[in-house]
Backbone bond lengths (Angstrom), bond angles and torsions (degrees), N, CA, C in turn:
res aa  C-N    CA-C-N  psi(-1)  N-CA   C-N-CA  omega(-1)  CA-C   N-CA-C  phi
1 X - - - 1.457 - - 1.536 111.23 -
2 X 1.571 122.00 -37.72 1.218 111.88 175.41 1.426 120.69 -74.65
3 X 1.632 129.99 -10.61 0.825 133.27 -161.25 1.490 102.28 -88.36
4 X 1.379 116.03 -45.41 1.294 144.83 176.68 1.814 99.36 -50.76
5 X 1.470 122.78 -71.03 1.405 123.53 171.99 1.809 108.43 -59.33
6 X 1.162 107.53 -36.11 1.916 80.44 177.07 1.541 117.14 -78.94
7 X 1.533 100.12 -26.82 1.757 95.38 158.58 1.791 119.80 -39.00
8 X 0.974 117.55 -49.65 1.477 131.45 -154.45 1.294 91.34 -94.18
9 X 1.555 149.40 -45.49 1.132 147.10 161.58 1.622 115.36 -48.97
10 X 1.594 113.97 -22.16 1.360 106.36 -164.46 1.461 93.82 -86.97
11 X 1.518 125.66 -22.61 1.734 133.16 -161.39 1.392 99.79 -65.03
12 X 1.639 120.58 -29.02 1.091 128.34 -150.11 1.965 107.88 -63.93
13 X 1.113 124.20 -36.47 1.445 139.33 -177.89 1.879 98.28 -69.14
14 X 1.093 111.66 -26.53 1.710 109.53 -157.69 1.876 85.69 -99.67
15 X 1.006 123.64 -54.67 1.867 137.16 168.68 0.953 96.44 -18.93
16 X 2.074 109.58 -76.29 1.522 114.65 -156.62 1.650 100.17 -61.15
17 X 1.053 142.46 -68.74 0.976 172.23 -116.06 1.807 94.97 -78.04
18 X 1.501 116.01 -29.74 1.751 135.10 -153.69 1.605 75.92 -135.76
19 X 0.858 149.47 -24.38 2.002 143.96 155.31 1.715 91.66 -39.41
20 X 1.889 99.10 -81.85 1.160 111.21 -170.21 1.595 135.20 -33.27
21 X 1.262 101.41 -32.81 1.575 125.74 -145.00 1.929 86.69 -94.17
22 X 1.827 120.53 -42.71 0.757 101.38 171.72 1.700 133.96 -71.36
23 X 1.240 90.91 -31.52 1.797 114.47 -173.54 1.803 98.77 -64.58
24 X 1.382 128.09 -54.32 1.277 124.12 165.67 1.683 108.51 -59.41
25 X 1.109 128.35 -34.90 1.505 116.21 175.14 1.055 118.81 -44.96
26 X 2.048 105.91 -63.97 1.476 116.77 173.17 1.582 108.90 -39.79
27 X 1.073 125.17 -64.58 1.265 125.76 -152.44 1.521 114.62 -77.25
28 X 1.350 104.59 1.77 1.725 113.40 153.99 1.616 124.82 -99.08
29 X 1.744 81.92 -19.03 1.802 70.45 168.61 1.410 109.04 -73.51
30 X 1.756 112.13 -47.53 1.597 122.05 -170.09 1.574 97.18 -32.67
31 X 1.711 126.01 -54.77 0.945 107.87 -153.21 1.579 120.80 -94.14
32 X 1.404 98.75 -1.51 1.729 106.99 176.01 1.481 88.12 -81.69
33 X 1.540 158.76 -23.51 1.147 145.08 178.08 1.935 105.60 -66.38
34 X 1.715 112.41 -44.88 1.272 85.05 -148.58 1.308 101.70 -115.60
35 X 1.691 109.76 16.62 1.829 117.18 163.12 1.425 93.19 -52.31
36 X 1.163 140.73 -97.19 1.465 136.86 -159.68 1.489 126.69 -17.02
37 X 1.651 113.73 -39.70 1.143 110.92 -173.33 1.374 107.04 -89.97
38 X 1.815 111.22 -6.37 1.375 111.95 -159.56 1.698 101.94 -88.76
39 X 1.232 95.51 -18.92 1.756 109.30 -172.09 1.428 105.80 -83.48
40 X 1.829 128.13 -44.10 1.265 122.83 151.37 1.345 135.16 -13.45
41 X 1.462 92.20 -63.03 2.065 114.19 -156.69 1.791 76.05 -77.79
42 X 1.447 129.79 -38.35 1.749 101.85 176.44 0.777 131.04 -100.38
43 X 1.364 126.32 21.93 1.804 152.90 171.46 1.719 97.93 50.02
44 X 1.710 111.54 54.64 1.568 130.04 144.97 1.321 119.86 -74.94
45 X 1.494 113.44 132.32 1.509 111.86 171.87 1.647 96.82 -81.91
46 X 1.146 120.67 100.17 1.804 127.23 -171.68 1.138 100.35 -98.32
47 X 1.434 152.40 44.63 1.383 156.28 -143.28 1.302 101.30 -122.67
48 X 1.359 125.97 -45.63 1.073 150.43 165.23 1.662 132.48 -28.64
49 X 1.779 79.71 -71.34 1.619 107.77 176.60 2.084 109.44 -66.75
50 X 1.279 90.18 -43.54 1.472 98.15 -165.60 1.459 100.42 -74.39
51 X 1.725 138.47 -3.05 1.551 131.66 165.32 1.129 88.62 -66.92
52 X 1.728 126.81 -43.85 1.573 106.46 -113.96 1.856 81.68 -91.46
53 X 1.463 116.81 -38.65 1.451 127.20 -177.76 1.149 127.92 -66.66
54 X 1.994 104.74 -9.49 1.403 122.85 162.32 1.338 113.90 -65.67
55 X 1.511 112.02 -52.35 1.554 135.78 -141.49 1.545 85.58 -101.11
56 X 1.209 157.14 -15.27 1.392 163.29 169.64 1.508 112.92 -104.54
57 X 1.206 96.11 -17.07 2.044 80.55 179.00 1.465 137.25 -54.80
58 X 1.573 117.15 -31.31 1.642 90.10 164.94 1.365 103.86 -85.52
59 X 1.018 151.67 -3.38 1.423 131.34 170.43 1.109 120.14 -76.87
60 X 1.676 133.40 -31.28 1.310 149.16 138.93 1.375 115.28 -30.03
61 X 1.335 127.87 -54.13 1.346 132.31 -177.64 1.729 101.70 -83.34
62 X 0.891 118.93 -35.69 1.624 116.54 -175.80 1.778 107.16 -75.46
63 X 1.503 110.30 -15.17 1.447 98.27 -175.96 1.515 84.87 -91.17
64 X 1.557 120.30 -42.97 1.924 105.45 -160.21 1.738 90.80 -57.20
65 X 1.360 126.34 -73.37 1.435 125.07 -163.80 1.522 116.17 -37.22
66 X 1.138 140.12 -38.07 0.943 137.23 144.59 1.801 137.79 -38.07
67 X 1.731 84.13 -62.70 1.719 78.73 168.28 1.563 107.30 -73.57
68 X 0.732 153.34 5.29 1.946 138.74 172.43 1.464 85.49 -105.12
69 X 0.792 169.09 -48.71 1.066 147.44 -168.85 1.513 117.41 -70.44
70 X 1.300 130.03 -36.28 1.280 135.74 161.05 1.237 141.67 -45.44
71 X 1.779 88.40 -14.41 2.168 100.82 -171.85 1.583 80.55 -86.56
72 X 1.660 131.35 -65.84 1.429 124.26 -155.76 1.608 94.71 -65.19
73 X 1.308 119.71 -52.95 1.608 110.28 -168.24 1.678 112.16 -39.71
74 X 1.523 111.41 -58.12 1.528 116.56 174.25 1.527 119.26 -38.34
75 X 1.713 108.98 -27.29 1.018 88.46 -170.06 1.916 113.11 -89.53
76 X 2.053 90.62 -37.14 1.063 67.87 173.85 1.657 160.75 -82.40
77 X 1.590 64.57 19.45 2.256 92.13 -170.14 1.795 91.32 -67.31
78 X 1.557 101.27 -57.16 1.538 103.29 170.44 1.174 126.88 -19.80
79 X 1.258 120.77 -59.01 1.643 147.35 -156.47 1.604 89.08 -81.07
80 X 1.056 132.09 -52.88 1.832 127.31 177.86 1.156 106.68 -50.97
81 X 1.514 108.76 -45.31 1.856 95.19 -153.26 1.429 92.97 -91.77
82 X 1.308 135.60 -30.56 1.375 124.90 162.32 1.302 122.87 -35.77
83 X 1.588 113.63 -46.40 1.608 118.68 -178.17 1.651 97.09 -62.94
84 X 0.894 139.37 -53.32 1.585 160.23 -166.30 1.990 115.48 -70.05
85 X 1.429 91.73 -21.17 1.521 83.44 171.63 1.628 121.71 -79.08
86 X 1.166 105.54 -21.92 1.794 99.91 -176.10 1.685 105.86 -78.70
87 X 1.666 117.75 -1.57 1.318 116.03 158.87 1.260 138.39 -120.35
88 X 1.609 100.17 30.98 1.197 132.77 -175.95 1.851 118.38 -131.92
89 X 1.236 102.98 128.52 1.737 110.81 -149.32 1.414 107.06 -80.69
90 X 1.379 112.44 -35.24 1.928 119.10 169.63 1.596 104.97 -175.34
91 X 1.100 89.75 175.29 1.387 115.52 -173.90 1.426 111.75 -82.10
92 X 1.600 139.22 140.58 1.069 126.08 170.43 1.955 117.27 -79.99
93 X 0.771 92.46 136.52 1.752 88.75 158.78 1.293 132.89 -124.62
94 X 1.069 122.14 135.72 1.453 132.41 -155.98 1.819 123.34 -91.72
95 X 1.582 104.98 133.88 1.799 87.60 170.67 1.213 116.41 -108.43
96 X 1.516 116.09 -173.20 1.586 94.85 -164.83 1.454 112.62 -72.68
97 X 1.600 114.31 -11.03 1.955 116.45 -161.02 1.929 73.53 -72.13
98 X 1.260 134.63 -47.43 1.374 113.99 -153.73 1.852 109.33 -57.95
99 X 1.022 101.13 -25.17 1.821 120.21 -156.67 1.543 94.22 -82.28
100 X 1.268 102.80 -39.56 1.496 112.55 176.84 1.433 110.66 -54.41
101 X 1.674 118.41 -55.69 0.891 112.50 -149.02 1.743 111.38 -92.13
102 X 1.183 102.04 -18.88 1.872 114.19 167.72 1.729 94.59 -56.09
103 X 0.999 107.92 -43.90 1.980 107.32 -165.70 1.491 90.87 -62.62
104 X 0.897 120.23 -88.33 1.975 139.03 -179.62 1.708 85.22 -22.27
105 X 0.976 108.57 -94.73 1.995 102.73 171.93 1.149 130.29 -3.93
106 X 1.324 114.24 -56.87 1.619 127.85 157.47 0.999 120.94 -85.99
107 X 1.109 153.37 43.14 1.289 166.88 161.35 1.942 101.23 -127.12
108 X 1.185 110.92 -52.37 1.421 129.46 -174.76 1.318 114.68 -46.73
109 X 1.886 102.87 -42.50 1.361 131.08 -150.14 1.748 79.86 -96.91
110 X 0.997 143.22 -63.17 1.452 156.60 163.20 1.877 118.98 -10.03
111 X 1.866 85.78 -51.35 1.824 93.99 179.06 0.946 114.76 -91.98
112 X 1.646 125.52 -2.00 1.349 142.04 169.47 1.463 112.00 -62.53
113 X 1.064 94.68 -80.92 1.560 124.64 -173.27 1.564 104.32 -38.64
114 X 1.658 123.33 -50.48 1.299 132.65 160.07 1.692 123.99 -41.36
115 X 1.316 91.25 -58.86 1.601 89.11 177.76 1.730 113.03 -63.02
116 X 1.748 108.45 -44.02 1.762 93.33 -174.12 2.405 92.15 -59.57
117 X 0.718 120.14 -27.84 1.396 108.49 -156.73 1.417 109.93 -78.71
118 X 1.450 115.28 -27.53 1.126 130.60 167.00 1.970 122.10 -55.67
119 X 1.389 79.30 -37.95 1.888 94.06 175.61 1.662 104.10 -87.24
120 X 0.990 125.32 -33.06 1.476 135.58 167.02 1.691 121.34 -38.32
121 X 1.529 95.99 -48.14 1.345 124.36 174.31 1.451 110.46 -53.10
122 X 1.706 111.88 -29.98 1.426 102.60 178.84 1.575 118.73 -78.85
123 X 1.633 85.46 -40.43 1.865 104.22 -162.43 1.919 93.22 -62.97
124 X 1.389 107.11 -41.81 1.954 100.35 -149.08 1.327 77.35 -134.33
125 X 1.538 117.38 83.18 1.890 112.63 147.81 1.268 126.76 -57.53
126 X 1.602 110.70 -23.17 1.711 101.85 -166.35 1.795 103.69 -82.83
127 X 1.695 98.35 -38.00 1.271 104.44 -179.45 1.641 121.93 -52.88
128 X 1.880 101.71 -32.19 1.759 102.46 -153.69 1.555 98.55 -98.00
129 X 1.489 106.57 1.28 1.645 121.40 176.06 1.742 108.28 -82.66
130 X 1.083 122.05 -59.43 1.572 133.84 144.89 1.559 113.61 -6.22
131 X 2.042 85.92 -61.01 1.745 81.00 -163.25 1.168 106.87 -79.89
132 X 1.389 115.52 -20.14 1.442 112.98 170.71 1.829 143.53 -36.12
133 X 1.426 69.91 -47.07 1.508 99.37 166.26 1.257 139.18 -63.73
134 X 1.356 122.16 -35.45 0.791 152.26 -179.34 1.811 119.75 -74.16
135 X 1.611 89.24 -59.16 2.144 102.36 157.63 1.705 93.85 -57.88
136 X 1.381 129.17 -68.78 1.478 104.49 -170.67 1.191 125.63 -41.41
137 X 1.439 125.33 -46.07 1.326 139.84 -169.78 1.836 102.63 -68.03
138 X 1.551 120.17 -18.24 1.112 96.08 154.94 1.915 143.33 -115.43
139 X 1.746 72.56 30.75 1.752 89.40 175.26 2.050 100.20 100.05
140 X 1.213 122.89 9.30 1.278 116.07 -168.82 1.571 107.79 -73.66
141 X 1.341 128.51 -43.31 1.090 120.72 166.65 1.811 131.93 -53.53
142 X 1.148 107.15 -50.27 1.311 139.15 167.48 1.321 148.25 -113.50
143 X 1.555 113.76 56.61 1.238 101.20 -165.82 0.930 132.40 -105.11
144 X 1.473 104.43 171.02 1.627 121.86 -165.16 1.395 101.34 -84.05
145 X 1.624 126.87 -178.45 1.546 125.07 -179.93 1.919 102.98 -80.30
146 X 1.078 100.42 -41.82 1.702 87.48 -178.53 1.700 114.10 -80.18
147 X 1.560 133.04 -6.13 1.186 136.35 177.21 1.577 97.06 -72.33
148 X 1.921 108.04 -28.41 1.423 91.84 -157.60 1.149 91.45 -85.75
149 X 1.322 125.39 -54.60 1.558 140.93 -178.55 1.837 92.01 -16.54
150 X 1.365 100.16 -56.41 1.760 97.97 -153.36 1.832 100.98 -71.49
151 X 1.156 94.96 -31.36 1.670 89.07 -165.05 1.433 117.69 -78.81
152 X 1.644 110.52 -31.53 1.167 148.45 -167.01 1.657 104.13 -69.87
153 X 1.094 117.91 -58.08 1.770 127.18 -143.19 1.549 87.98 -132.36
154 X 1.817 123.88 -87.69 1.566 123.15 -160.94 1.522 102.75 -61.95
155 X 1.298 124.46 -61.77 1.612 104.48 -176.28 1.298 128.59 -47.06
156 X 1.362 119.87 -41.72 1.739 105.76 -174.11 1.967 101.48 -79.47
157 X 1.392 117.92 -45.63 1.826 108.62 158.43 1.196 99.67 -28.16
158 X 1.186 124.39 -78.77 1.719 115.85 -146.80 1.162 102.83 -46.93
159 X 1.703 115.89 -61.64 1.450 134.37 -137.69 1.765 96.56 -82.01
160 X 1.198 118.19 -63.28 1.565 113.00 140.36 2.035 124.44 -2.35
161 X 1.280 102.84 -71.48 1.259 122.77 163.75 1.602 123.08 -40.72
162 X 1.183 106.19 -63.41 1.342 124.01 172.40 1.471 131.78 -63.49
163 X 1.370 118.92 -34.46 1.536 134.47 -155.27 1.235 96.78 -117.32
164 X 1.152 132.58 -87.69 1.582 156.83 164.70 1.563 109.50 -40.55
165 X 1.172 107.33 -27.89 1.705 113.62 -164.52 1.983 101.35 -98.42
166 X 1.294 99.33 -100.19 1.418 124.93 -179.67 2.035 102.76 -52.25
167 X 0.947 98.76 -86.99 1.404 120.76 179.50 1.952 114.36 -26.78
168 X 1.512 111.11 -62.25 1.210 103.28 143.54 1.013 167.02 -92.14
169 X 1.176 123.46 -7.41 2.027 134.49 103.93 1.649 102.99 6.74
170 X 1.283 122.85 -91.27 1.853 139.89 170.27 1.567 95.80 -23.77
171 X 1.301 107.59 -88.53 1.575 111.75 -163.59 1.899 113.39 -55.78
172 X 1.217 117.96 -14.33 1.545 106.30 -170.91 1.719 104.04 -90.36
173 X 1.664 111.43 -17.87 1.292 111.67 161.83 1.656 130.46 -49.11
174 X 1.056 94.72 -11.40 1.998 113.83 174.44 1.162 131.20 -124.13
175 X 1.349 108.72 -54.24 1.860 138.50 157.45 1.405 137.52 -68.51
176 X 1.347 113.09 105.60 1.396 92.50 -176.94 2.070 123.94 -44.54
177 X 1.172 111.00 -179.85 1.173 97.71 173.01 1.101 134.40 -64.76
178 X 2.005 128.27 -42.75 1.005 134.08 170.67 1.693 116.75 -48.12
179 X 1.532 106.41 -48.50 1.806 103.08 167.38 1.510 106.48 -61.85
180 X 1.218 130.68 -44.43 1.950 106.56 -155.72 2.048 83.57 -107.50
181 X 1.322 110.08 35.47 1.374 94.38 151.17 1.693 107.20 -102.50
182 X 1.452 96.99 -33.14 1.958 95.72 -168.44 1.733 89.67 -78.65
183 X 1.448 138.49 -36.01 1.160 124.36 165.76 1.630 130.28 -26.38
184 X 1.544 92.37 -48.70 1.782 100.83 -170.41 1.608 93.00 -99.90
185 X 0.914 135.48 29.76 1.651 126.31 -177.92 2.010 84.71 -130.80
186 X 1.256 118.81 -10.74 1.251 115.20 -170.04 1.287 103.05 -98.92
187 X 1.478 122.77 -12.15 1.806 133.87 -166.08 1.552 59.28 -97.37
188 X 1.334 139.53 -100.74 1.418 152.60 -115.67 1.485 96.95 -42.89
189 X 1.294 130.45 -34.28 1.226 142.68 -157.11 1.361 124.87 -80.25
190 X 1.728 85.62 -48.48 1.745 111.39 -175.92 1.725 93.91 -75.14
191 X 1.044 141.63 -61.75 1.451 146.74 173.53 1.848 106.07 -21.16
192 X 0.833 111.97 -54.70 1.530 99.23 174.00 1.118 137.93 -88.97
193 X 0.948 95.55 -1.63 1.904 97.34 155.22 1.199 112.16 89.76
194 X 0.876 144.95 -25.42 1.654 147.93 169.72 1.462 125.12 -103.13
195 X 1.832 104.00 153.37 1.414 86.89 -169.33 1.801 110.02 -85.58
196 X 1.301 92.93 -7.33 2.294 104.36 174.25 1.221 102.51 -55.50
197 X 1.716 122.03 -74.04 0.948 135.73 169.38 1.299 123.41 -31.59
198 X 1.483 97.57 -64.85 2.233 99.91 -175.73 1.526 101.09 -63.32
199 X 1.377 136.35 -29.35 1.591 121.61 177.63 1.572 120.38 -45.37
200 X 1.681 94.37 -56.09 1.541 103.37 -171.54 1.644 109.43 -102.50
201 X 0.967 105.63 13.92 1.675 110.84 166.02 1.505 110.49 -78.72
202 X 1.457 96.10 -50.16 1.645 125.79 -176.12 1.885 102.47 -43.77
203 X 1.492 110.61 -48.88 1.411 129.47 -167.37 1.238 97.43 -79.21
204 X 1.007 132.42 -35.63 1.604 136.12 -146.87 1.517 103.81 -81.95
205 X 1.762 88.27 -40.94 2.006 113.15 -155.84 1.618 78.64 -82.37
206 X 1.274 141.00 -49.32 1.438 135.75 178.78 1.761 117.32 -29.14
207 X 1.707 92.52 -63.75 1.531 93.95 -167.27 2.009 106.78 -82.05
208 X 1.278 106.40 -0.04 1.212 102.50 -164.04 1.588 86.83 -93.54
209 X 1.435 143.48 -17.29 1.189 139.86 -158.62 1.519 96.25 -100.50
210 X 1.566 116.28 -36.51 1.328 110.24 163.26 2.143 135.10 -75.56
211 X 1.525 76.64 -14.89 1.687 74.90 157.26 1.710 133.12 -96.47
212 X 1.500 104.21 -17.25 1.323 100.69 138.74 1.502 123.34 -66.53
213 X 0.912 147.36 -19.98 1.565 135.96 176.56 1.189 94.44 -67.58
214 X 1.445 122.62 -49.10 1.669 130.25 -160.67 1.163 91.86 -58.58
215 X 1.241 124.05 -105.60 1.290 147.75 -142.66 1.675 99.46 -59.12
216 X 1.537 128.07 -43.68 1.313 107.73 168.85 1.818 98.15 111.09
217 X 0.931 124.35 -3.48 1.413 132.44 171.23 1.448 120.40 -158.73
218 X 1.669 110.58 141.62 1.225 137.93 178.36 1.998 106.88 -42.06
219 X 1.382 115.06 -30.70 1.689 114.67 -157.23 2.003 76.34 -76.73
220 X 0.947 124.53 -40.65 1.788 113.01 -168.42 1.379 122.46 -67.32
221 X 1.692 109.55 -8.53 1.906 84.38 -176.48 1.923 71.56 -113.16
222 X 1.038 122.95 4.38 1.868 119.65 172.36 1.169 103.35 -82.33
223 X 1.135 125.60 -43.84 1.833 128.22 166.14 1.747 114.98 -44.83
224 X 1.373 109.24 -53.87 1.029 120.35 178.97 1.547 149.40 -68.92
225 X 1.572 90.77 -19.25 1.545 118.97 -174.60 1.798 86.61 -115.25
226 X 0.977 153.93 -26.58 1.452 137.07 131.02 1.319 124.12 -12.79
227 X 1.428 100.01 -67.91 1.247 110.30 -175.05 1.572 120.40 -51.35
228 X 1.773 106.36 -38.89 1.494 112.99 -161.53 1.448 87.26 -87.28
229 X 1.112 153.80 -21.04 1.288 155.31 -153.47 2.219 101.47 -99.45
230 X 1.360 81.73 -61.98 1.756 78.42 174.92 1.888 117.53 -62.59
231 X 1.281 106.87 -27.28 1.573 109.46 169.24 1.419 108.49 -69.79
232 X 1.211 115.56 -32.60 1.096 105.38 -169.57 1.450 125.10 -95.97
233 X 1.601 119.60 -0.47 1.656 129.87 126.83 1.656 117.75 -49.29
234 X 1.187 110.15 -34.51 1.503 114.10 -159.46 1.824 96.80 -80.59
235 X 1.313 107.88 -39.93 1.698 117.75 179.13 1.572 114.37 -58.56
236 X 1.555 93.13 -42.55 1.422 108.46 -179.52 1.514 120.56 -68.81
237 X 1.165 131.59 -19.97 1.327 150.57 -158.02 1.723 108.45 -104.82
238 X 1.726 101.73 -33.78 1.562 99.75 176.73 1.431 116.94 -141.05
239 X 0.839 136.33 157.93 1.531 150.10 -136.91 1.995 85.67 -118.01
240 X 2.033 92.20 102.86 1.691 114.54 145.00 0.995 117.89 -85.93
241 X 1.650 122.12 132.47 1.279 139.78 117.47 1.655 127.78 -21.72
242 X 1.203 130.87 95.92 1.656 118.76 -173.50 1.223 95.39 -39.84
243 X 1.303 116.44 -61.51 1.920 96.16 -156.83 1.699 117.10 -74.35
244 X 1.480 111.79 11.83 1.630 136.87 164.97 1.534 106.74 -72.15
245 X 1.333 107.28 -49.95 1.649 123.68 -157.79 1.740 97.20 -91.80
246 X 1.316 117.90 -40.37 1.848 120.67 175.39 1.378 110.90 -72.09
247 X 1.088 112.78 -46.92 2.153 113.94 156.83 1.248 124.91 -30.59
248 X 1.844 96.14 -63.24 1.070 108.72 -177.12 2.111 123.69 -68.54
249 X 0.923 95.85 -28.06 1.374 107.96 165.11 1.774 116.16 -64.22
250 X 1.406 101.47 -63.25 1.637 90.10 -173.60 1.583 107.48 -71.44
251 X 1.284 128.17 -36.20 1.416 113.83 155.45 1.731 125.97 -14.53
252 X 1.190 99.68 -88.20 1.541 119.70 168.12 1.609 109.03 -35.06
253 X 1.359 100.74 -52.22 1.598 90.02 -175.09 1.674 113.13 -99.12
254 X 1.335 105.16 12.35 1.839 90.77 138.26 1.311 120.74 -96.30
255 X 1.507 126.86 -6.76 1.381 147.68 -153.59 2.191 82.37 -76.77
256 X 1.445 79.93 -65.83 1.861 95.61 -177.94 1.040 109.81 -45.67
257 X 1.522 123.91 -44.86 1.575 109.55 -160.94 2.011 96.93 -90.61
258 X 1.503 144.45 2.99 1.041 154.40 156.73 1.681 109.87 -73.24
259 X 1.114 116.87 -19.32 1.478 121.33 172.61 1.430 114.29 -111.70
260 X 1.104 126.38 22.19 1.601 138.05 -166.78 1.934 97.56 -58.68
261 X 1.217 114.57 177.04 1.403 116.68 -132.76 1.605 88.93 -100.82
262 X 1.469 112.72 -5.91 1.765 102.78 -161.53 1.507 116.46 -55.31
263 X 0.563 145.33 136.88 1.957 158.42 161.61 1.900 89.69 60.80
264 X 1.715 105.28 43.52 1.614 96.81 162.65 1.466 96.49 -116.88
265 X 0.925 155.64 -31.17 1.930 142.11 162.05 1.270 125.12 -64.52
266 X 1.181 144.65 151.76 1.279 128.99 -155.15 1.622 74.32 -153.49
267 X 1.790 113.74 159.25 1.611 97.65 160.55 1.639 100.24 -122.89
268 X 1.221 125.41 174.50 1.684 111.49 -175.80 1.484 85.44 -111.17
């Protein structure tokens, strides 16, 4: 029974979060309806504004929903680890080879993910055409400053926030870690909507839930899912060679295993 109620307690961060997203939606449609009449009644040529808020609107709405959701989420991530510090011995602190090596990680995790999708492209065209669409539709090929803003910086915070943060915080109150890590890597999955996406989200949200265990703080799987997120504007923007992108991977991931973690955490 408790397992069952902290399940349903853990949904609660991913709910609010899809609360928000609608309530800021509405309130961008309200206002893409009544700019026009508002520019009338002050005899503005608003023609202008209303392309640019056309041609930017989910990225506009995906940065506000995000940021309002981030002031209460912060706090209540706060409010967990506060309950959690009097059973917790110190804080980790970080050197730069560790910081290094979360980046290289996400980047690593980035040329990975490309190459299986790239081979994907052969097996399931209808599927990897779909997904295609879908990265365009959120500025991955081409982006604009708020596509990057969102994809770049607020999405992996939030999602970070939410999954890794709040969400497994909730589930370890019942579950050991190994269960309410594949739990919150299984929300991470279902959230995006696709089955391209939910495969390697699913994997991603796995190792990212175990590098918070590692490292001992929320800024390391946020470091890391940065990383895979800003590479993955940077992929989108210029034209790999597979055997560019498979180089580039085992590179990096001997880079990682040359920065390995020994005498890089310290606890205070």
């Amino acid at each position: 029974m408790k397992k069952i109620k902290t399940i349903g307690i853990s949904l609660l961060p991913v709910c609010s979060w899809l609360l928000i997203q609608v309530i800021v939606s509405g309130a961008g449609a309200v206002m893409l309806f009544l700019l026009p009449g508002i520019f009338r009644m002050l005899d503005w040529n608003g023609s202008g504004i209303m392309a640019y808020l056309e041609w930017e609107y989910l990225y506009l709405i995906s940065v506000a929903m995000n940021t309002v959701f981030l002031v209460p989420g912060f706090f209540w991530y706060r409010f967990l680890v506060k309950k959690e510090a009097c059973t917790e011995p110190g804080k980790a602190v970080f050197h730069f080879r560790a910081w290094m090596r979360l980046l290289l990680l996400g980047l690593c995790l980035q040329l990975a993910v490309s190459l299986v999708l790239s081979g994907a492209e052969v097996l399931f065209p209808k599927t990897m055409e779909h997904y295609g669409q879908v990265m365009e539709s959120l500025g991955m090929n081409k982006p604009s400053f708020w596509s990057a803003l969102y994809v770049a910086v607020l999405a992996p915070v939030t999602e970070e926030l939410i999954f890794r943060g709040l969400t497994l915080k909730l589930l370890q109150k019942a579950f050991p870690f190994n269960a309410a890590n594949v739990i919150q890597a299984f929300y991470f999955a279902v959230i995006h909507g696709n089955l391209v996406q939910g495969l390697y989200a699913f994997a991603i949200g796995l190792l990212l839930g175990k590098i918070v265990r590692k490292y001992g703080t929320l800024k390391s799987s946020v470091l890391c899912h940065v990383a895979v997120n800003v590479s993955g504007l940077l992929l989108g923007s210029i034209s790999m060679s597979l055997p560019a992108m498979a180089a580039g991977a085992v590179v990096l991931a001997c880079l990682i295993v040359l920065l390995r973690d020994r005498d890089i955490i310290q606890t205070e």
